[in-house]
ZAMARGU-4260 file (C-alpha; in steps of 0.2 Angstrom, whole numbers, plus 5000, padded with zeros to 4 digits):
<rodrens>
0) 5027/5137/4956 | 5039/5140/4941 | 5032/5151/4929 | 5036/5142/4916 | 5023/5129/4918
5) 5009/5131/4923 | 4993/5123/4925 | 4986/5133/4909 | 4999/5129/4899 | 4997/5111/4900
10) 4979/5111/4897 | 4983/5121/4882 | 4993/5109/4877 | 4978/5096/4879 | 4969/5108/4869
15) 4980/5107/4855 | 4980/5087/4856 | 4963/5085/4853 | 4960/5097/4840 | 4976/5085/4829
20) 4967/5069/4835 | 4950/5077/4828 | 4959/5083/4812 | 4958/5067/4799 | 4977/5074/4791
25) 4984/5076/4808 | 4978/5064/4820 | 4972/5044/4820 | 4952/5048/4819 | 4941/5038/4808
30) 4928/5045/4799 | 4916/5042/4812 | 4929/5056/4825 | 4936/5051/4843 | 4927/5052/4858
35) 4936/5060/4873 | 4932/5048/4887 | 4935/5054/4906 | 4925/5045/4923 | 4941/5050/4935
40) 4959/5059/4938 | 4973/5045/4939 | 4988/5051/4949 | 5001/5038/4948 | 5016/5042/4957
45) 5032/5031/4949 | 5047/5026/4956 | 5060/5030/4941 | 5061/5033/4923 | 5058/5013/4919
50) 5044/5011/4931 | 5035/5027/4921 | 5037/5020/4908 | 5031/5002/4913 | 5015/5013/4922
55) 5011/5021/4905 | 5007/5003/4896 | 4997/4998/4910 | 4987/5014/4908 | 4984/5011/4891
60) 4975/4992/4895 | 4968/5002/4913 | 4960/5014/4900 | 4947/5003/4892 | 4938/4998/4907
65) 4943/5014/4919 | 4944/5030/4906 | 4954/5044/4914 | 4962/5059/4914 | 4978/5050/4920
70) 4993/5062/4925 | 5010/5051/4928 | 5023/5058/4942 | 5042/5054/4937 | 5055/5056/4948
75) 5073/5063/4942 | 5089/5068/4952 | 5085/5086/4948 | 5082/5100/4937 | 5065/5112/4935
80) 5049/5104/4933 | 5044/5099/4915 | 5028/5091/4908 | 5022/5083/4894 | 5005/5079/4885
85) 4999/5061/4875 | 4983/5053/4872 | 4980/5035/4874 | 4966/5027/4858 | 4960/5015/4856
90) 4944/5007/4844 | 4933/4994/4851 | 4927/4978/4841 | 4915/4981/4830 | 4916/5001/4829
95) 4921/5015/4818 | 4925/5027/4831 | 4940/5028/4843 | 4942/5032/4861 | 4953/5042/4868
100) 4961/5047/4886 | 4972/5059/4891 | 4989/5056/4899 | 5001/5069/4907 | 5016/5067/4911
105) 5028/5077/4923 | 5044/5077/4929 | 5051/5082/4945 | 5064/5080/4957 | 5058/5077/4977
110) 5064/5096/4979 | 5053/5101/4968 | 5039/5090/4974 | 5031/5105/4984 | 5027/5115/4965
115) 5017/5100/4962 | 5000/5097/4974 | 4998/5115/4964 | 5002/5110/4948 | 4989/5097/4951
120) 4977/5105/4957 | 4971/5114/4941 | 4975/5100/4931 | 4961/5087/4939 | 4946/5084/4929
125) 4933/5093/4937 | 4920/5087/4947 | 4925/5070/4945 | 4935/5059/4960 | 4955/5060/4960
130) 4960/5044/4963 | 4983/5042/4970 | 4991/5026/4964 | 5009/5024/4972 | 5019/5012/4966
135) 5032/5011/4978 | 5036/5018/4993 | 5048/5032/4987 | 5036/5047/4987 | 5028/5041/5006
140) 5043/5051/5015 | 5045/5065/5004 | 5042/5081/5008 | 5027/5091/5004 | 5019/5073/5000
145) 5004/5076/5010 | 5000/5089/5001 | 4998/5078/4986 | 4989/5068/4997 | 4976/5078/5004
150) 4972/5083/4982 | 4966/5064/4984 | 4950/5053/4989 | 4957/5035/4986 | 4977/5031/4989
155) 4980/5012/4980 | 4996/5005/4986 | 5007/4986/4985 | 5009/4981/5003 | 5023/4971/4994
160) 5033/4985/4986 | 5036/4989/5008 | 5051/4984/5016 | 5039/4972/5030 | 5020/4968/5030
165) 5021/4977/5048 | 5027/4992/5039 | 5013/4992/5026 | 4999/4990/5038 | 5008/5006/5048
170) 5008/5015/5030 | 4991/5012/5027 | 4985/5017/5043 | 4992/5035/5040 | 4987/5035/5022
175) 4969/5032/5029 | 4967/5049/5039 | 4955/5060/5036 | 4944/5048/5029 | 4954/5047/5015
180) 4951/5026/5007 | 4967/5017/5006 | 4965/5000/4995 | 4980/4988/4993 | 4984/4979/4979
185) 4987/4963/4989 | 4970/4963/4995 | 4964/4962/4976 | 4976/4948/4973 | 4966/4936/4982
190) 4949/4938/4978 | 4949/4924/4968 | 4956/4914/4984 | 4941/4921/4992 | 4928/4917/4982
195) 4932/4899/4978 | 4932/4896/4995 | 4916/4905/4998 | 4908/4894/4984 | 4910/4878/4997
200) 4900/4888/5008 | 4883/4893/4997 | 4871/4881/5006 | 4865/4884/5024 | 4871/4867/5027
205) 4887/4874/5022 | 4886/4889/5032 | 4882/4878/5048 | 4896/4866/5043 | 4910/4881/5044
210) 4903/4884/5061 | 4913/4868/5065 | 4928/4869/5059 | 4943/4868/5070 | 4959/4870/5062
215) 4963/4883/5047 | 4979/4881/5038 | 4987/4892/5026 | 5002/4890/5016 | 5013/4901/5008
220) 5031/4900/5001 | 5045/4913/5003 | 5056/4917/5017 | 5043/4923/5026 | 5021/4926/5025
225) 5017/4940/5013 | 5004/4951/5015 | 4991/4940/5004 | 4992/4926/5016 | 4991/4938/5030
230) 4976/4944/5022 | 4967/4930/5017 | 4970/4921/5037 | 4964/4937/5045 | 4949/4933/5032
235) 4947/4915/5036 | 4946/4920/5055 | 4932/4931/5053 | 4923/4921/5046 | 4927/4905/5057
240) 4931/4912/5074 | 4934/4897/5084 | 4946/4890/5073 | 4964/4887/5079 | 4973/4898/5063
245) 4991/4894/5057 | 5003/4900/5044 | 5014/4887/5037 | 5029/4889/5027 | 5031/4876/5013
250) 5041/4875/4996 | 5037/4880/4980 | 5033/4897/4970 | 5030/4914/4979 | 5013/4918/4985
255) 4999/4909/4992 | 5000/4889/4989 | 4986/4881/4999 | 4971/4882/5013 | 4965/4870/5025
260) 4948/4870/5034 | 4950/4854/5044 | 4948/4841/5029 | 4943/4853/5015 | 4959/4857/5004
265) 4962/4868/4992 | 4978/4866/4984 | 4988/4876/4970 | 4992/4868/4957 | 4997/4872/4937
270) 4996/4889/4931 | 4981/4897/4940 | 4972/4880/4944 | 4966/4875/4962 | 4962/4859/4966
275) 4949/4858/4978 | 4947/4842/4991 | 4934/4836/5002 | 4926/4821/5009 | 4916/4822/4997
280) 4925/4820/4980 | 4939/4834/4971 | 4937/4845/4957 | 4947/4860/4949 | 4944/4877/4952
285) 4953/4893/4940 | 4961/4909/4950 | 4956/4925/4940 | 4971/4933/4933 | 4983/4941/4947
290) 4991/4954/4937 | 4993/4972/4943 | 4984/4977/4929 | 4970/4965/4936 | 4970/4971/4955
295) 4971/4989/4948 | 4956/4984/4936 | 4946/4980/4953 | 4951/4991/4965 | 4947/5008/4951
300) 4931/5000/4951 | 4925/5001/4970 | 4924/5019/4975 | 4918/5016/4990 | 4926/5011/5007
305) 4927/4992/5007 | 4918/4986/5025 | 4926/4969/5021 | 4945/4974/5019 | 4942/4988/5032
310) 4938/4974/5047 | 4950/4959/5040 | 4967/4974/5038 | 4964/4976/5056 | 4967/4957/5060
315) 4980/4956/5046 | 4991/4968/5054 | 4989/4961/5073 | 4994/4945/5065 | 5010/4954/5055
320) 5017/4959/5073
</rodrens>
């Protein structure tokens, strides 16, 4: 590691930070002071300058829910390593104190990605898990990576951000050695799918209804199925096993656009509203918000391995061959 950063520089540096945020003539604190918040370390490995940039406003909404000591690695063409220190502050409705996290920021080139894992490792919080957010596949082939990798408990990914579905579930099968939990973003981005469809079967009329169902039919649009639709049949089989499944290709916006279970429908419509169909009557249903910022909220929340997605990613990726 160069000797001219080191991990106690940096946290030095932290030092310093909090003493101006705790100082009324130097930093933004209130009467009441600032309450340095931690429940995790945030790794967040970015693909360029613009997307470290775009990763540091979502830190500042992830904050609030999922405080952390989040440390953002940039990229460049080359040069030593460099580092800086920010907080992110924030004061909740109602309250005279603010609450701060800390964010580091370092810059390296992927030569000098093997001065990093020990960089990090005297930089996470201690005691506390150390969660890897990849936001694109940049940092998968480069060298020394999985020694960042093994600094980790929890990798989260975009299957999306790969070149192929197939490649993703290959990715994530790697990632997950060592018992290492991998999550993907795309699962997140239909658990609104998934829980308005589990709403039509609450009752154990319902249940015994799905036991009949024949033909499952999901639609998606794009040139070809995304890893949501991939998802969400591999989930819909499970649960109804002796249903003929299909993909179907249709027209409209990217992403998911309808289910089928025989003559239950649910369709997308405006915005985030599903219209739901049966024999029975119709009536509107609303998708929670799909944002990154949203799955991210829901996946820095489970820091267990998920038994659901751990069975459906299995089917997922037989049906992406």
């Amino acid at each position: 590691m160069p000797t001219g950063l080191q991990p106690e520089k940096i946290l030095g540096e932290l030092g310093k930070l909090w003493t101006e945020l705790a100082h009324p003539e130097k930093g933004p604190a209130t009467a009441s002071g600032v309450l340095r918040a931690c429940a995790m370390t945030l790794i967040v490995a970015t693909n360029d300058a613009a997307d470290a940039e775009a990763a540091s406003e979502g830190l500042a909404q992830l904050m609030h829910e999922h405080p952390s000591r989040a440390i953002v690695l940039r990229p460049a063409d080359g040069g030593e390593l460099s580092a800086r220190v920010f907080a992110q502050c924030w004061m909740p409705f109602g309250s005279r104190q603010q609450i701060c996290c800390e964010q580091i920021e370092i810059t390296a080139s992927l030569a000098k990605l093997g001065d990093v894992p020990g960089l990090m490792l005297g930089l996470v919080a201690p005691d506390l898990p150390v969660v890897l957010w990849c936001r694109g596949p940049r940092w998968f082939a480069a060298p020394h990576f999985n020694e960042l990798l093994a600094l980790t408990r929890k990798v989260i990914i975009d299957s999306a951000t790969c070149d192929s579905p197939r490649s993703a579930f290959d990715l994530i099968e790697r990632l997950g050695s060592h018992d290492r939990i991998v999550a993907d973003l795309a699962w997140a981005r239909i658990t609104g799918w998934r829980e308005i469809i589990s709403h039509s079967f609450a009752t154990p009329a319902d249940v015994e209804a799905a036991a009949v169902i024949r033909e499952v039919h999901v639609q998606y649009a794009g040139p070809s199925a995304p890893p949501e639709a991939l998802y969400l049949g591999a989930w819909l089989k499970r649960g109804m096993p002796h249903a003929n499944l299909s993909l179907d290709r249709v027209d409209g916006p990217p992403g998911i656009r309808g289910v089928s279970l025989d003559d239950l429908v649910y369709q997308a419509g405006e915005g985030s509203t599903i219209e739901v169909r049966s024999p029975k009557g119709s009536h509107a249903a609303m998708l929670p918000p799909t944002t990154e910022c949203a799955a991210m909220r829901e996946e820095l929340s489970i820091i267990r391995p998920d038994p659901i997605y751990e069975r459906v990613r299995g089917a997922a990726r037989e049906l992406a061959a």
